[in-house]
C-alpha distance (Angstrom), angle and dihedral (degrees) to the residues before:
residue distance angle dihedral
X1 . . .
X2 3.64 . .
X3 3.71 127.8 .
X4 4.17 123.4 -115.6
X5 4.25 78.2 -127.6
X6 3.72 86.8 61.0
X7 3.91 107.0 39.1
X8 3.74 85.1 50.6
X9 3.68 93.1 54.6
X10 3.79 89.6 43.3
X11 4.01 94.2 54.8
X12 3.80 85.4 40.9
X13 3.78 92.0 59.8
X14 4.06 92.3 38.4
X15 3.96 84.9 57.6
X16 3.84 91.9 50.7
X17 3.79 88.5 51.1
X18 3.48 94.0 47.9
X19 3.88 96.0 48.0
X20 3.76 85.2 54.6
X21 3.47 99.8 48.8
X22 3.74 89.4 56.2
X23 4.21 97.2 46.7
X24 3.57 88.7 55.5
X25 4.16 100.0 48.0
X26 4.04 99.5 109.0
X27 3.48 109.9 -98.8
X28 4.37 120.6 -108.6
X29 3.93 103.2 -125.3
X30 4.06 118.0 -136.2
X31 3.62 98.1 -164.8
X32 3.98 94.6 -174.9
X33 4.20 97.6 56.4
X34 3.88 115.9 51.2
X35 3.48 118.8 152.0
X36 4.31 127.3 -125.5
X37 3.70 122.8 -134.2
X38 3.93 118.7 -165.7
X39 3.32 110.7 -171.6
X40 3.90 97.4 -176.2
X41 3.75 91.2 49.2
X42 4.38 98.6 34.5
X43 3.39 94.1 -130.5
X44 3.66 135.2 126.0
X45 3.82 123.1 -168.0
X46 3.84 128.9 -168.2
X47 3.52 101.7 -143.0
X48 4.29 129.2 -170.4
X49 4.02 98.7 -146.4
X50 3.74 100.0 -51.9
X51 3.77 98.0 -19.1
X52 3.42 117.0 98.8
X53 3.60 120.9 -137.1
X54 3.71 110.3 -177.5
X55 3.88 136.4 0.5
X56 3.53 122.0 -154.4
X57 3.83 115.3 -159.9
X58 4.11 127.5 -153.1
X59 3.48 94.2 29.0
X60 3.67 109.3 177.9
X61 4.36 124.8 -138.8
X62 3.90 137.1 175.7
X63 3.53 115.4 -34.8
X64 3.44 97.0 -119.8
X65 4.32 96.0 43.4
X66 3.68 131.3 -109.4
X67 4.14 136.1 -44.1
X68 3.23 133.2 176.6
X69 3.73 88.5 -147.1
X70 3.87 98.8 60.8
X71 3.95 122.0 176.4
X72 3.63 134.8 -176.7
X73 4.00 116.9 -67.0
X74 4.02 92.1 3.3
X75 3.32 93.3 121.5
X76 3.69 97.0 -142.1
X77 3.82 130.6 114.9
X78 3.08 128.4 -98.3
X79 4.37 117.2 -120.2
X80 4.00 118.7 -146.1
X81 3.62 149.7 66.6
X82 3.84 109.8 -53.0
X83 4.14 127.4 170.2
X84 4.38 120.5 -138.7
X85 3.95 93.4 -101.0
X86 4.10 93.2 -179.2
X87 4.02 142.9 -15.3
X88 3.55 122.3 -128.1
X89 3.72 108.0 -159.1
X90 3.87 89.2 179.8
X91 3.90 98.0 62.7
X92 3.55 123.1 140.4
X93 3.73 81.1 -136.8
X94 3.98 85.6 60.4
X95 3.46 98.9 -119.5
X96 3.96 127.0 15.5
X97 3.90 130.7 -173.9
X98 3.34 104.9 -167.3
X99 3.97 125.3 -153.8
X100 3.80 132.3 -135.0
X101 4.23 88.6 -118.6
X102 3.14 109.5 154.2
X103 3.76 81.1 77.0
X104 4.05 138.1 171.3
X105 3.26 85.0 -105.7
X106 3.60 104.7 47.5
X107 3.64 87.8 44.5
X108 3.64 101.4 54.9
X109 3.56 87.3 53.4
X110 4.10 93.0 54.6
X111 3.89 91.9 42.7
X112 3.89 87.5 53.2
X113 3.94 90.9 50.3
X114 3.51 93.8 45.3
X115 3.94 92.5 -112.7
X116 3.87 97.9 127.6
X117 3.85 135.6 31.8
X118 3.71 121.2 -104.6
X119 3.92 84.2 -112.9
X120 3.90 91.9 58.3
X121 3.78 91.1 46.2
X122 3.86 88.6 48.6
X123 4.04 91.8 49.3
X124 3.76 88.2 48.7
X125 4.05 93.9 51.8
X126 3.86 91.3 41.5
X127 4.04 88.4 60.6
X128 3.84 93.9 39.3
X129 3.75 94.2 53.1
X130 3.61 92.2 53.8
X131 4.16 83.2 39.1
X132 3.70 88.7 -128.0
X133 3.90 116.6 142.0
X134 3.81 114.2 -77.1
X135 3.83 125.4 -113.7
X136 3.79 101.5 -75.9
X137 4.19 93.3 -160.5
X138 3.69 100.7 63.7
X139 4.03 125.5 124.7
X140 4.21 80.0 -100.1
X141 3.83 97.1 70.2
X142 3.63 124.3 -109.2
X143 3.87 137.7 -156.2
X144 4.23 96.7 70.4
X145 3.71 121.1 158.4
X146 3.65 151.0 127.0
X147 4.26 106.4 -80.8
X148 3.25 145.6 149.4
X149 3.54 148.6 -121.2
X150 3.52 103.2 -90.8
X151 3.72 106.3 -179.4
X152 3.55 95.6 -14.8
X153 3.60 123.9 128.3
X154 4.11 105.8 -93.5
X155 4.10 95.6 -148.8
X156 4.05 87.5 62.7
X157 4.01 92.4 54.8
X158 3.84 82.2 38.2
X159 4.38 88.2 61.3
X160 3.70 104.5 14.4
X161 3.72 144.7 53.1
X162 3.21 97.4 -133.4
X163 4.07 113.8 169.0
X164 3.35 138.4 113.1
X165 3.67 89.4 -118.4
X166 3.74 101.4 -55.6
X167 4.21 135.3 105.1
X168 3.16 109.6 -95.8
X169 4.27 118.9 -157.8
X170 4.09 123.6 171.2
X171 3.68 110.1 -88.1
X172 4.29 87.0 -107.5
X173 3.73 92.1 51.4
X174 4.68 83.0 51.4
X175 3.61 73.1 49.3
X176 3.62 94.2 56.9
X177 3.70 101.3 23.5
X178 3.96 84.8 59.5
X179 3.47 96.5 78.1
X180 4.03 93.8 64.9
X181 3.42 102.0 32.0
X182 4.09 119.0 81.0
X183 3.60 133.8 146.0
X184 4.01 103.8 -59.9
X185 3.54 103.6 31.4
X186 4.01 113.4 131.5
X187 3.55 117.3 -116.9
X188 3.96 114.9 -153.8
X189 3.61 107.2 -161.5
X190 3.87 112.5 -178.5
């Protein structure tokens, strides 16, 4: 017979698995709807070639600004051209879009500085060339998306940037911005 302990350690591992089956399904491009992140001005705007579509103002980022050399724990986020790799619908942040940083790009740059091994650059560029979703636990940081505040208190985003290196929206504008933004979609984060 087995134990409560271990069926809830069982499902607990089959939900793992399952979450990382689905980051690492290639991601369906949408070439015409990207999505702009100013970092200098909080917003983010989905935009249809040139057109913009919607503007969302007060966007929140890391705590301690942007970088375009990010590392684990720095709190900073990250500057480039990323791509929606997955959705979590079960975040804690209410809803997440998660991006495929670690990418090339960001990579080459770290290998060049000396900030990551030639055997974290090559595990990086394996999963990009099959445009699956980059290691997430390298000395580069992992985990960066476009959430929201889940049960957080809405005056704090409101004042502060407040993430661990993520853009941060109100959970109604995820609710919005969820329309536009699907697995694919280039993220401009500058």
């Amino acid at each position: 017979m087995f134990t409560r302990q271990f069926l809830f350690g069982y499902l607990t591992l089959m939900i793992g698995l399952i979450n990382l089956s689905l980051m690492s399904q290639p991601v369906q491009a949408n070439e015409d709807v990207w999505i702009d992140v100013d970092t200098t001005a909080h917003t983010l705007k989905v935009m249809r070639g040139d057109v913009i579509q919607l503007t969302f103002e007060n966007v929140a980022i890391g705590r301690f600004g942007t970088t375009w050399f990010k590392k684990t724990k720095d709190d900073k986020t990250p500057l480039g051209q990323f791509r929606i790799g997955w959705i979590n619908e079960q975040s804690r942040y209410y809803r997440f879009f998660g991006l495929d940083y670690p990418n090339r790009e960001t990579a080459r740059r770290a290998l060049a500085d000396g900030r990551i091994t030639e055997e974290t650059w090559l595990s990086i560029l394996e999963t990009t060339n099959k445009e699956r979703t980059p290691p997430q636990n390298t000395p580069l940081g992992g985990y960066i998306g476009i959430h929201g505040i889940g049960r957080g208190d809405p005056e704090v985003h409101d004042q502060f940037n407040w993430t661990n290196g993520c853009v941060a929206l109100t959970n109604e504008q995820i609710d919005q911005l969820g329309e536009w933004a699907k697995p694919g979609v280039m993220v401009n984060i500058h």
